[in-house]
SELO-254855 format. One line per 2 residues: number of its first residue (from 1); their letters; for each residue x, y, z of N, C-alpha, C, O. Coordinates in pm, whole numbers, plus 50000, padded with zeros to 5 digits. Example, Ala and Ser with C-alpha at 12.3 -4.5 7.8 and 13.67 -1.06 7.14 Angstrom:
1> as> 51319:49431:50780:51230:49550:50780:51320:49670:50780:51424:49668:50846 ~ 51285:49775:50708:51367:49894:50714:51290:50003:50787:51341:50114:50804;
This chain:
1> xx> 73282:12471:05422:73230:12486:05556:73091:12423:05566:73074:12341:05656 ~ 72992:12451:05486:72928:12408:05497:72861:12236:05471:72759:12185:05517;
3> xx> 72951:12188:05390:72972:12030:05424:73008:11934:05541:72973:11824:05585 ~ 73114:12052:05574:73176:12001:05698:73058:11964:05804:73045:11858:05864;
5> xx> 72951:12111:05814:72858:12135:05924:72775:12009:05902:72735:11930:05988 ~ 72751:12004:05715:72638:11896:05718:72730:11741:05772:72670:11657:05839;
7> xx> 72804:11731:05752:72906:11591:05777:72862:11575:05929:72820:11467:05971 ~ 72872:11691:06012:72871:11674:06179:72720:11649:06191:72683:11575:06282;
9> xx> 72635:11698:06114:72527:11665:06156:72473:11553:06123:72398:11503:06207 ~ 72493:11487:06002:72497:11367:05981:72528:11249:06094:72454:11154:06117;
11> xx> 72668:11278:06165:72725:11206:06239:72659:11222:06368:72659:11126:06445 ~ 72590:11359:06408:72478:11385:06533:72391:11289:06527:72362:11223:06627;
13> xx> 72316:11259:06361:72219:11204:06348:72206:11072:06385:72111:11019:06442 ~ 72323:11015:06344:72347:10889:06340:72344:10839:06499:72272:10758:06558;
15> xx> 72460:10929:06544:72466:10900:06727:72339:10900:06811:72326:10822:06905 ~ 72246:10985:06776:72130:10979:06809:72022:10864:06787:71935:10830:06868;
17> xx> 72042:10821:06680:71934:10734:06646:72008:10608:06672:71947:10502:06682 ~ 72127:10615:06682:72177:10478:06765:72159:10444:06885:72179:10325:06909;
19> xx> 72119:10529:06995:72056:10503:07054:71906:10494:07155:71861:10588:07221 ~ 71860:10384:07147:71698:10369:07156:71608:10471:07232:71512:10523:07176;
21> xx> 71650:10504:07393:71543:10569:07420:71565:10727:07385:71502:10811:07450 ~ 71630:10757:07309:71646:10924:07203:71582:10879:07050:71606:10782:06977;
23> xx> 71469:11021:07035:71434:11027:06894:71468:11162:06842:71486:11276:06884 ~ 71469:11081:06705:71541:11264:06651:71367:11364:06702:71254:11335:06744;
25> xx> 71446:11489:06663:71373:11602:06691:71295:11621:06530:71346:11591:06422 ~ 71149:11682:06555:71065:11671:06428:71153:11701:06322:71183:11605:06251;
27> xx> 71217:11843:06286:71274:11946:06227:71416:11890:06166:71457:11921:06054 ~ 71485:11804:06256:71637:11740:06214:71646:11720:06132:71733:11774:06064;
29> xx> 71558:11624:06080:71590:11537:05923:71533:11679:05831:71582:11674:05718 ~ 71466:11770:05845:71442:11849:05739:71543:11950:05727:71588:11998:05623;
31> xx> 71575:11977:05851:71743:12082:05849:71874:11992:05763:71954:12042:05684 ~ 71865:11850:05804:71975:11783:05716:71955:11773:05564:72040:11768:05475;
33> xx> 71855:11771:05558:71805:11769:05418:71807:11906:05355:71832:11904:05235 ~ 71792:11997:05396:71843:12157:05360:71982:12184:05366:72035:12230:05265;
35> xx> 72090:12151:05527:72203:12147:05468:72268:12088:05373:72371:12137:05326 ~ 72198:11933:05315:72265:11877:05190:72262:11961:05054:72361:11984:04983;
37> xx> 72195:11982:05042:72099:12095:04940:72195:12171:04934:72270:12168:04836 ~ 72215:12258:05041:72243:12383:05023:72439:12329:05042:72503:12392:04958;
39> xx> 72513:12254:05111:72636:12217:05105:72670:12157:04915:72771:12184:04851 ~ 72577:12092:04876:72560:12044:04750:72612:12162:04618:72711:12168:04545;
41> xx> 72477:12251:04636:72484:12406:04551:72614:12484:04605:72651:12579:04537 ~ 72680:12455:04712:72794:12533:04738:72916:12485:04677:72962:12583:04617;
43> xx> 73003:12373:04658:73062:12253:04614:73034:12299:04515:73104:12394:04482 ~ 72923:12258:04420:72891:12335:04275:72931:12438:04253:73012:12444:04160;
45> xx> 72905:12536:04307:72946:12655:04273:73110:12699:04287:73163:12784:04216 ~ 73169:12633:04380:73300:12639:04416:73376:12535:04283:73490:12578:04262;
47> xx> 73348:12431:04206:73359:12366:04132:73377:12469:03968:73463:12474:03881 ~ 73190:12566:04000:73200:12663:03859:73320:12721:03842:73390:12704:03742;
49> xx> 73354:12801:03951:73427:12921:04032:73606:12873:03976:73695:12954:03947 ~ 73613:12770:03975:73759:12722:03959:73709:12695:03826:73757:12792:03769;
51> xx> 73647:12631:03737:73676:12643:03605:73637:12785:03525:73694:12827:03423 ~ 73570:12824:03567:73585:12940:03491:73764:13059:03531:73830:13125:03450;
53> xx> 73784:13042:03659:73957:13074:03652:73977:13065:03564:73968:13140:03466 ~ 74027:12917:03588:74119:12837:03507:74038:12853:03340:74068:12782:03244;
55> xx> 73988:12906:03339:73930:12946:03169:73943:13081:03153:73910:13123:03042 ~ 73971:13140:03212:74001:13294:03187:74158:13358:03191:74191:13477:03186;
57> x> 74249:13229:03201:74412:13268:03241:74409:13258:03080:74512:13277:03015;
Protein backbone atom coordinates (compact mmCIF):
# COMPACT_ATOMS: atom_id res chain seq x y z
CA UNK A 1 0.00 0.00 0.00
CA UNK A 2 2.24 2.13 0.72
CA UNK A 3 4.29 2.05 -2.57
CA UNK A 4 1.38 2.17 -4.38
CA UNK A 5 0.60 5.76 -2.49
CA UNK A 6 4.28 6.66 -3.13
CA UNK A 7 3.93 5.51 -7.05
CA UNK A 8 0.69 8.05 -7.23
CA UNK A 9 2.56 10.59 -5.83
CA UNK A 10 5.36 10.32 -7.86
CA UNK A 11 3.06 10.41 -10.87
CA UNK A 12 1.21 13.77 -9.06
CA UNK A 13 4.67 15.00 -9.09
CA UNK A 14 5.54 14.55 -12.34
CA UNK A 15 2.00 15.93 -13.74
CA UNK A 16 2.63 18.89 -11.88
CA UNK A 17 5.91 19.88 -12.79
CA UNK A 18 5.01 19.19 -16.34
CA UNK A 19 3.29 21.82 -16.38
CA UNK A 20 4.84 25.46 -16.33
CA UNK A 21 2.70 27.89 -14.64
CA UNK A 22 2.23 25.12 -11.40
CA UNK A 23 5.11 24.71 -8.82
CA UNK A 24 5.35 21.97 -6.56
CA UNK A 25 4.33 22.89 -3.02
CA UNK A 26 7.47 23.56 -0.46
CA UNK A 27 6.75 20.22 1.60
CA UNK A 28 6.04 17.71 -1.66
CA UNK A 29 9.37 16.69 -2.47
CA UNK A 30 10.05 16.15 1.34
CA UNK A 31 6.73 14.04 1.84
CA UNK A 32 7.98 12.00 -1.37
CA UNK A 33 11.10 11.54 -0.02
CA UNK A 34 9.60 10.18 3.36
CA UNK A 35 7.11 8.06 1.51
CA UNK A 36 10.13 6.40 -0.38
CA UNK A 37 11.82 5.77 2.86
CA UNK A 38 9.20 4.62 4.56
CA UNK A 39 7.46 2.38 1.28
CA UNK A 40 11.27 1.15 1.02
CA UNK A 41 11.50 -0.14 5.01
CA UNK A 42 8.04 -1.64 4.35
CA UNK A 43 8.95 -3.95 1.12
CA UNK A 44 11.96 -4.83 3.43
CA UNK A 45 10.26 -5.86 5.99
CA UNK A 46 7.57 -7.71 4.02
CA UNK A 47 10.65 -9.37 2.14
CA UNK A 48 12.13 -10.34 6.11
CA UNK A 49 8.58 -11.53 6.97
CA UNK A 50 8.44 -14.18 4.05
CA UNK A 51 11.85 -15.53 4.63
CA UNK A 52 11.81 -16.06 7.89
CA UNK A 53 8.22 -18.22 7.11
CA UNK A 54 9.60 -19.91 4.75
CA UNK A 55 12.55 -20.69 7.37
CA UNK A 56 10.51 -21.78 10.06
CA UNK A 57 8.26 -24.59 8.00
Amino acid sequence: VAALTYLVARLAEHGMSYRPPHTLPSGFSTLLLGLGWLSAGLILLALLHRLAVWRCR
